[in-house]
C-alpha positions as CSV (number, residue, x, y, z in Angstrom):
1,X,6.1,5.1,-10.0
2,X,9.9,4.1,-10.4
3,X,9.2,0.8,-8.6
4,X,6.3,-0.2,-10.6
5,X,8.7,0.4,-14.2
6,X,11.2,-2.0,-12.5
7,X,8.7,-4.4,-11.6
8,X,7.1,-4.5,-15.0
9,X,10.5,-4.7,-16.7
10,X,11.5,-7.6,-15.0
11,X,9.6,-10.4,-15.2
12,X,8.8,-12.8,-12.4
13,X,6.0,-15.4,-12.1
14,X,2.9,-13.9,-10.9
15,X,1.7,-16.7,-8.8
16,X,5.0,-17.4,-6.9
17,X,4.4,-16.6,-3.2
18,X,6.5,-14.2,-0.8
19,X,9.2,-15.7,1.0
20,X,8.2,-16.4,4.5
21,X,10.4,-17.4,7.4
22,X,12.5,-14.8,9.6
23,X,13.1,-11.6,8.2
24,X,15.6,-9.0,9.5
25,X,15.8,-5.1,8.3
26,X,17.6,-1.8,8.9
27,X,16.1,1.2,7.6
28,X,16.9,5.0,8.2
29,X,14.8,7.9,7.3
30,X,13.5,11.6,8.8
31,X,11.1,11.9,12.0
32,X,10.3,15.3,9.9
33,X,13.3,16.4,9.7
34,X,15.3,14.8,12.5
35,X,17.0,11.6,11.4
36,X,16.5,8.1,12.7
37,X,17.6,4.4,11.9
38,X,16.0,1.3,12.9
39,X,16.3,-2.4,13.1
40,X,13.7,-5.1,13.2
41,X,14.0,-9.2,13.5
42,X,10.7,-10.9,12.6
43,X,9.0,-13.5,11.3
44,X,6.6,-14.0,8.3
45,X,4.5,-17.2,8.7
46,X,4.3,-20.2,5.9
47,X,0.5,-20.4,7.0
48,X,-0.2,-16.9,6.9
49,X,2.3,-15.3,4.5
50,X,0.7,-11.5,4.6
51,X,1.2,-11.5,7.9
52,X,4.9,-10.9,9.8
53,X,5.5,-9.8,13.3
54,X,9.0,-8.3,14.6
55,X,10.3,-6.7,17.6
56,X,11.5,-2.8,16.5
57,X,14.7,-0.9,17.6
58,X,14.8,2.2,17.0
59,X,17.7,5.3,17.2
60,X,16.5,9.0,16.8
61,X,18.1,12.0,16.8
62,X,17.3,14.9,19.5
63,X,13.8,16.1,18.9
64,X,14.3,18.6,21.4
65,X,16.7,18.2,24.2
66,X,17.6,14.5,24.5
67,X,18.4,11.9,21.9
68,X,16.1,8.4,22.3
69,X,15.7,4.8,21.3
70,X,12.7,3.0,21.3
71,X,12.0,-0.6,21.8
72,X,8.8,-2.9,21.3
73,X,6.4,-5.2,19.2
74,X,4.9,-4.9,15.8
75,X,3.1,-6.4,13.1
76,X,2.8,-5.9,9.4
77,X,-0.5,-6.8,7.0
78,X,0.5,-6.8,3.3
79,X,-2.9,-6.7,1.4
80,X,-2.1,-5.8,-1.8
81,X,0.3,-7.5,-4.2
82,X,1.1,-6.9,-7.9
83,X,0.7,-9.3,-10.8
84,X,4.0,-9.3,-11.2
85,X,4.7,-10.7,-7.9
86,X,7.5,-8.0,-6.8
87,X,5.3,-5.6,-5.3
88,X,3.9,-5.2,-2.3
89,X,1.9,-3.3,-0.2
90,X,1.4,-3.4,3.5
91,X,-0.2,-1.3,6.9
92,X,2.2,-1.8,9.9
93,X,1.6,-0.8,13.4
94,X,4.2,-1.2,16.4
95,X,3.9,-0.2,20.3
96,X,6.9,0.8,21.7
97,X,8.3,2.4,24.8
98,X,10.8,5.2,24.4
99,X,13.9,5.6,26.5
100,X,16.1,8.6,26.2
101,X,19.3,9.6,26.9
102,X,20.8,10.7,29.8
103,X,22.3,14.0,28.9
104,X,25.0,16.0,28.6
105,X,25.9,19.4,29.2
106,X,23.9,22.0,31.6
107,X,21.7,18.0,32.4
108,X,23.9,15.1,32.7
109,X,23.5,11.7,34.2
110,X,19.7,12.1,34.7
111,X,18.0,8.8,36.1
112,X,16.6,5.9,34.7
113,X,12.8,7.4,35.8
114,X,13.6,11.0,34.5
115,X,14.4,9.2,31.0
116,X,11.7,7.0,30.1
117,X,9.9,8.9,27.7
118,X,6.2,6.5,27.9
119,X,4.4,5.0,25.0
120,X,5.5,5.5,21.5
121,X,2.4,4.2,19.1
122,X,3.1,4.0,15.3
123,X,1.0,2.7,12.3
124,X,1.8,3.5,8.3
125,X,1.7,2.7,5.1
126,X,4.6,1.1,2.5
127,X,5.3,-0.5,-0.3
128,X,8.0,-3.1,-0.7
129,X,9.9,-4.4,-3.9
130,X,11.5,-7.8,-4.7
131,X,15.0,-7.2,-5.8
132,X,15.8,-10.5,-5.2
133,X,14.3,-13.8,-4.6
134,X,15.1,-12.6,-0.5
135,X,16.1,-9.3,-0.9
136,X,13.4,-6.5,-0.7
137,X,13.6,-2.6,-0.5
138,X,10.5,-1.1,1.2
139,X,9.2,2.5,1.0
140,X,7.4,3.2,4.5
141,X,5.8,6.3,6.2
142,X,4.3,6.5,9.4
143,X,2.3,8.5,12.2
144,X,1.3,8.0,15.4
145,X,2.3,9.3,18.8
146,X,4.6,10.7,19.7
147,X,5.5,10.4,16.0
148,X,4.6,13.0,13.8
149,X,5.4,11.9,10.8
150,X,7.9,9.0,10.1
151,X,9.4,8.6,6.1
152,X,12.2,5.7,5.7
153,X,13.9,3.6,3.1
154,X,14.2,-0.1,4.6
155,X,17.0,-3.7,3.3
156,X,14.9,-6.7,4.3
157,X,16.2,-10.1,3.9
158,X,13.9,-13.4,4.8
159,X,15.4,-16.6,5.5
């Protein structure tokens, strides 16, 4: 609701298109209510500009007993844009493995094999606002496995 009052308030041309070219973003939000912060590099093509792909990084919090990051591949659809050109809306999906940390306390240095934690297999929804003419501030929550639910606040500049 609060974006769409800022993106009617401002106005912007309706018909420009979304920047393409290489985008980078840090985000942090709750894995329910465990905290995590990401990083992405990607690319949104001049040919295709609803489309972007980006390799994910990803920090979370102990779940349980271990800490973990996650690494791999995604891709982002927007297919929805307002007529005010600053808002968008997108379905993401990325397929990472996750790798946790070795430990401390009663478990320490556990192996490389005792920490990789498999497949970690995302998709959501967001919503993402022009602040600027690169600048955008995205909304995003996600599920998956072993996700359960994934709510974040995401800076994305595109160069």
């Amino acid at each position: 609701f609060v974006l769409t009052i800022l993106a009617i308030a401002s106005p912007a041309s309706a018909d420009r298109l979304p920047p393409t070219g290489f985008t980078a973003s840090a985000g942090a939000g709750l894995n329910l209510d465990t905290p995590f912060v990401e990083v992405q590099l990607g690319r949104r093509f001049v040919g295709a500009p609803s489309f972007e792909v980006f390799v994910d990084y990803s920090y979370g919090a102990a779940i349980s007993e271990f800490s973990f990051q996650t690494f791999g591949v995604g891709a982002r659809t927007y297919f929805a844009r307002c007529r005010c050109g600053r808002i968008e809306v997108f379905h993401q999906a990325v397929m990472a493995f996750g790798l946790s940390a070795s430990g401390n306390g009663v478990v320490e240095n556990r192996q490389l094999g005792e920490r990789v934690l498999g497949a970690f297999v995302t998709q959501g929804l967001g919503t993402q606002l022009a602040l600027a003419d690169r600048w955008h501030l995205a909304l995003v929550v996600s599920t998956g496995y072993p996700v359960w639910l994934r709510s974040e606040l995401v800076a994305r500049f595109t160069w």
